[in-house]
Legacy VTK file of the C-alpha trace (Angstrom):
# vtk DataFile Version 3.0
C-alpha trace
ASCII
DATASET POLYDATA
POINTS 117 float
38.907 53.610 48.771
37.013 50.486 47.180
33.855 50.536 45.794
31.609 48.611 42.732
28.175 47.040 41.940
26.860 44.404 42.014
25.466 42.801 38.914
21.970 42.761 38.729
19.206 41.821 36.114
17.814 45.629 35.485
18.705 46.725 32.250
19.447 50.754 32.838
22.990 51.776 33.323
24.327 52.679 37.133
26.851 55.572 37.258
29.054 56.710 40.215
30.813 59.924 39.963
34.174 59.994 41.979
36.118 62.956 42.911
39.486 63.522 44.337
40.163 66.868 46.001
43.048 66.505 47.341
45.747 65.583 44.520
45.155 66.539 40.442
44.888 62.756 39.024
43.275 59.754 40.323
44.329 56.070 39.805
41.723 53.594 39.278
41.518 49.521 39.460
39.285 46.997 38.876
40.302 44.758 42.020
37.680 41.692 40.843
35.547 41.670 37.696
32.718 39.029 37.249
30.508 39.973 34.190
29.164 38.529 31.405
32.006 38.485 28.859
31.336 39.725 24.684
33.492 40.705 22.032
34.647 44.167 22.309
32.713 43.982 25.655
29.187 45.471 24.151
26.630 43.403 25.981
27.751 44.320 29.211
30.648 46.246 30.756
32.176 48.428 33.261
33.076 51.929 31.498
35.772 54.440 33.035
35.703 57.981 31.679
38.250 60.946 32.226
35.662 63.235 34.053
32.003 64.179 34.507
30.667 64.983 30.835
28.851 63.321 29.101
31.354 63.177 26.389
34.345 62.805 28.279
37.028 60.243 26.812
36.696 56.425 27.565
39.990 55.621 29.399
38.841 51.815 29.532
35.662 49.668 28.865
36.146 46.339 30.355
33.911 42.972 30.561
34.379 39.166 31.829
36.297 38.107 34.456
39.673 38.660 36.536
41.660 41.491 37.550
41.386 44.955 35.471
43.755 47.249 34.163
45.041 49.949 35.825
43.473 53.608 34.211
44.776 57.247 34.922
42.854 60.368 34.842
43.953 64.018 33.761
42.156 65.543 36.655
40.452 65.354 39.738
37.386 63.596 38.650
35.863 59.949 37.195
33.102 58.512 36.210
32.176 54.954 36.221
29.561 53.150 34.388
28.272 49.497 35.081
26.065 48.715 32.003
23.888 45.259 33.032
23.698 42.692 30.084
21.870 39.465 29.799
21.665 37.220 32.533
22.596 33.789 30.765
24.485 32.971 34.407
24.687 34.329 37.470
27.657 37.037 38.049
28.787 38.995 40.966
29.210 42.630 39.417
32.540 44.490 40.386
34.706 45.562 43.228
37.097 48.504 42.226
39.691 50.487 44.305
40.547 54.103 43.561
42.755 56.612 44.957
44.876 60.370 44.313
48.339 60.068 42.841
50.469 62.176 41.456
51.238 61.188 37.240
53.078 63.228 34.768
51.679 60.344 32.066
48.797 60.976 29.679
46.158 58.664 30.268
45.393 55.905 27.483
42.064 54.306 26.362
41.851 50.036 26.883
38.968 48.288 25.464
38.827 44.744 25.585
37.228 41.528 27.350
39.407 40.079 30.163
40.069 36.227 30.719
39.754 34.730 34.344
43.277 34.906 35.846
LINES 1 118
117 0 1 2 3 4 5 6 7 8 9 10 11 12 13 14 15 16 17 18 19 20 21 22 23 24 25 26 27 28 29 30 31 32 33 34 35 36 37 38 39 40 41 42 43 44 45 46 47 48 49 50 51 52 53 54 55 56 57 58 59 60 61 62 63 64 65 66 67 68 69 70 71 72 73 74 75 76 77 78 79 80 81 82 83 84 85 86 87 88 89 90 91 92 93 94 95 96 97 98 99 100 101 102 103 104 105 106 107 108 109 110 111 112 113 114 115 116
């Protein structure tokens, strides 16, 4: 299933939730990024967390543009943030794909800006 935002100038955060009932971990990939690009990706930046609480762990933060990593949940359930930065250029948000699998890996944490592939 795809799915993503599109970046816009508001400045509050947009969150999607994502749930899998079907299989116990989910796959997730960041098919196309185009944000605004920082170091350590903290002006703007697509966040994927293992869950639905608040403090669930980052699995990856990610910023600029390209293709994203691949990220792995321990369960059922995402959540993904798109955090708007500053609009110094136009950019066309995020397009993501995510789907059930079936992983006896734990999942890892990525943070880092991407370069256009």
């Amino acid at each position: 299933m795809y799915f993503g935002f599109t970046a816009t100038p508001q400045q509050s955060p947009q969150k999607s939730r994502l749930r899998n009932n079907d299989v116990s971990r989910m796959v997730y990939l960041i098919a196309e990024i185009d944000i605004h690009k920082s170091e350590e990706c903290r002006s703007e930046w697509v966040e994927v967390r293992d869950g639905y609480m608040p403090d669930a762990p980052v699995l990856g933060r990610i910023c600029g543009s390209g293709k994203g990593p691949m990220m792995r949940s321990s369960g059922s359930r995402l959540t993904v943030i798109y955090q708007p930065g500053p609009k110094t250029k136009p950019h066309k948000g995020f397009k993501a794909h995510y789907e059930g699998k079936a992983f006896t890996n734990i999942p890892y944490c990525l943070v880092y800006p991407i370069s256009k592939l």
